[in-house]
C-alpha positions in Angstrom: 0.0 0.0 0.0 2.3 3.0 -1.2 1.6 6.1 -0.7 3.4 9.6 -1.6 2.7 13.5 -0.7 -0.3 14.1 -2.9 0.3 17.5 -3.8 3.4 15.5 -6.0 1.0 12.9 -7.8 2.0 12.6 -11.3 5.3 14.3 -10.7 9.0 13.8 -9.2 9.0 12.8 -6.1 11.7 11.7 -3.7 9.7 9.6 -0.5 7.5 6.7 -0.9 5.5 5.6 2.8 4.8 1.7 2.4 3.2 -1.0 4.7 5.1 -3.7 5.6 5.4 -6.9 7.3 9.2 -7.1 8.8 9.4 -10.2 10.2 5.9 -11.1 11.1 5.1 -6.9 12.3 3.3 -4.9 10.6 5.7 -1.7 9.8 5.4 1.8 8.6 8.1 2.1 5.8 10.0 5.7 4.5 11.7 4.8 1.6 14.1 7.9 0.6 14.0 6.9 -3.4 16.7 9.5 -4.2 19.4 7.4 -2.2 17.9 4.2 -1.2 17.8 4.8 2.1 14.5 4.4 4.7 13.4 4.3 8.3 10.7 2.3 9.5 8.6 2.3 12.9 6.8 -1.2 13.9 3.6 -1.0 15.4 4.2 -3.8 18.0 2.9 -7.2 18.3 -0.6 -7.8 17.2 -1.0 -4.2 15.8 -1.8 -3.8 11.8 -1.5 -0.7 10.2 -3.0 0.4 6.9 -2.1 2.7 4.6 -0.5 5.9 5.5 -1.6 9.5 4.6 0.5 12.0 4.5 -0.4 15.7 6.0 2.0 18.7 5.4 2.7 20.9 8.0 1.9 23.6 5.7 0.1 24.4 1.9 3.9 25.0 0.7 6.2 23.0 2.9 8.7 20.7 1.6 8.0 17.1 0.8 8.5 15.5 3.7 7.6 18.1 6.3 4.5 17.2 8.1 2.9 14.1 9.1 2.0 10.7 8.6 -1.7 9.4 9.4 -2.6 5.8 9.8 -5.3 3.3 11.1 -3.9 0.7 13.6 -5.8 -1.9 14.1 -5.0 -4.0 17.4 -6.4 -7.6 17.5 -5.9 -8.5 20.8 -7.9 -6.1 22.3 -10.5 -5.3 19.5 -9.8 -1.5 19.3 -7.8 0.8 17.0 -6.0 3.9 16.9 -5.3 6.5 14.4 -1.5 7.2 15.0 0.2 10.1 13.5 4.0 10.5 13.3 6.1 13.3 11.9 7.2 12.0 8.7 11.3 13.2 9.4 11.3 11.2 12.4 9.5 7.9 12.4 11.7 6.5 15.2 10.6 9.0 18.0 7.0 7.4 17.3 3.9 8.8 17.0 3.4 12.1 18.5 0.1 11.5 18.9 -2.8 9.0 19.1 -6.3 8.8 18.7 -7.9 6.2 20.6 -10.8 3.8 18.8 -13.2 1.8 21.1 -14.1 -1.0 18.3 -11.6 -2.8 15.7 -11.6 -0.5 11.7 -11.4 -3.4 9.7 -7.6 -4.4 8.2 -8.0 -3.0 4.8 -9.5 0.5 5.3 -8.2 3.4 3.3 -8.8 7.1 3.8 -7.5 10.4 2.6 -6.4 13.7 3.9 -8.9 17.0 2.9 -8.0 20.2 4.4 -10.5 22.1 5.4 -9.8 24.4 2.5 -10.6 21.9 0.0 -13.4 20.4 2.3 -14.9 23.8 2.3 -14.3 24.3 -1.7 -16.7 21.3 -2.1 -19.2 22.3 0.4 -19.8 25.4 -2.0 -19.9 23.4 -5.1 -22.5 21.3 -3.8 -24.2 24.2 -1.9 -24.1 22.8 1.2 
């Protein structure tokens, strides 16, 4: 499940975000595609992440300067979390969670809309 900064989509771009299984845990992947280097940060045992989204900080901050969004789903307690990281720093983990009293199923993907864009398609539909 790759994702990249959307604002780049169809464009050069230098970090890929991936979901991984490293040896059995489900893993957050930053793959630097300009030198082959990444960093990764394991959700722990039992814990699944999805897909990662990618938030800037800012409308016109650099690639890789904001966040990182995901679903983590744990199974051995039924309950999930949406954990967000800073995307320079994946090994300080997340700098903050969202707490989820039921399981979101493995699989679920989601996007990031500011609330610019959000409000931009309230007008259009006249809402």
């Amino acid at each position: 499940m790759p994702r990249l900064d959307e604002r780049l989509t169809g464009g050069k771009f230098r970090y890929g975000y991936f979901s991984s299984r490293d040896q059995g845990v489900s893993t957050l992947i930053k793959q630097d595609l300009d030198n082959a280097g990444k960093e990764s940060y394991a959700y722990g045992a039992g814990r699944f992440g999805m897909e990662a989204v990618f938030v800037p900080r800012t409308p016109d901050s650099a690639e890789d300067d904001g966040w990182l969004m995901t679903y983590v789903s744990d199974m051995t307690t039924k309950t999930s979390e949406v954990v967000i990281l800073h995307a320079q720093d994946l090994k300080a983990g997340p700098v903050a969670t969202i707490h989820i009293p039921h399981r979101v199923p493995i699989g679920f993907h989601g996007n990031w809309i500011p609330d610019s864009e959000l409000d931009e398609q309230r007008k259009v539909l006249g809402l």
